[in-house]
C-alpha positions in Angstrom: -10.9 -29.9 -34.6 -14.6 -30.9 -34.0 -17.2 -28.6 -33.7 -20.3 -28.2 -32.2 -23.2 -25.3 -33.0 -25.7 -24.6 -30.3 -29.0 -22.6 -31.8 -31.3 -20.8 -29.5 -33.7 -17.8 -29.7 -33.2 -15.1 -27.4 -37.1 -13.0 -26.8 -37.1 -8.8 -26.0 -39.9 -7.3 -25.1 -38.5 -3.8 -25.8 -36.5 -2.6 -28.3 -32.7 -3.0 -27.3 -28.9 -2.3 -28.4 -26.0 -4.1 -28.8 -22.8 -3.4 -29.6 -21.3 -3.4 -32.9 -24.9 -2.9 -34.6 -25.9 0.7 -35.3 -29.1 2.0 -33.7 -32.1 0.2 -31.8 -33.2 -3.4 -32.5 -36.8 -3.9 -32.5 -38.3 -6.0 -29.7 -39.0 -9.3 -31.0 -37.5 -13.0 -31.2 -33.8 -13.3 -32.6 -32.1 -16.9 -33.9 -28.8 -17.3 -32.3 -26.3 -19.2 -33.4 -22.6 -20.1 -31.3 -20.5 -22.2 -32.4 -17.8 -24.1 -30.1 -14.6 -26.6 -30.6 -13.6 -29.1 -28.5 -10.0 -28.7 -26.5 -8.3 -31.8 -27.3 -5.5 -31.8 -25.0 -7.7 -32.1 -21.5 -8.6 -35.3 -19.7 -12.0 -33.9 -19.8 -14.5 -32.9 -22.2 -14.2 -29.0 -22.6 -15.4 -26.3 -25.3 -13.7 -23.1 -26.5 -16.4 -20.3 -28.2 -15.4 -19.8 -31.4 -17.9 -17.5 -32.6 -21.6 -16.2 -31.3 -24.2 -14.4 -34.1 -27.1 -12.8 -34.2 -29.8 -13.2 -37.2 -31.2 -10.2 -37.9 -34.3 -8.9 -38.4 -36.1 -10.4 -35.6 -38.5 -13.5 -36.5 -41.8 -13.1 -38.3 -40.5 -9.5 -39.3 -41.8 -8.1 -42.7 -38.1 -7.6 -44.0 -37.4 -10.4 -46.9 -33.7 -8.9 -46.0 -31.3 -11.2 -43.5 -28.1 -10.4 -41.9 -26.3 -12.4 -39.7 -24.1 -10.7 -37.2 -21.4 -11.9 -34.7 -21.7 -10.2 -31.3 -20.3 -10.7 -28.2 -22.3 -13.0 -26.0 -21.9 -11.3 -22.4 -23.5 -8.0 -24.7 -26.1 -9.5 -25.2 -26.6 -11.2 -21.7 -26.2 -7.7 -20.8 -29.2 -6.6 -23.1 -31.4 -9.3 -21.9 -30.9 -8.7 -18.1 -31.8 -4.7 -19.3 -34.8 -6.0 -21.2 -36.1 -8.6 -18.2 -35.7 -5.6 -15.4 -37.5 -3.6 -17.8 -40.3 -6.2 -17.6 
């Protein structure tokens, strides 16, 4: 199957949860990362979500310490529709 990986960075302006990851997440920029395979048996070009993570801590943090973590991308469209009425 091919693959294709999308990486954007998703910007809070508060601090913010999601679930599956204990606690609050400081407000800050966060790499994400989804990755996607092509359905073969259309007539059309299509993609199936395989996988969406989160790299945490947020960019430019002081924490030498990385963890990447797969979430569920309508949480955290729900977190940044929270975070942009917030604003």
């Amino acid at each position: 199957m091919t693959t294709q990986t999308t990486r954007s960075i998703a910007l809070f302006q508060a601090a913010f949860t999601l679930c599956g990851i204990d606690g609050e997440l400081p407000a800050g920029s966060y790499r994400i990362e989804t990755e996607e395979e092509v359905i073969e048996s259309l007539s059309f070009v299509a993609f199936r979500r395989l996988e969406t993570t989160i790299e945490l801590p947020a960019i430019g943090s002081a924490s030498l310490k990385r963890q990447i973590i797969t979430i569920d991308p309508l949480d955290l469209a729900a977190a940044q529709l929270r975070d942009a009425a917030r604003s």
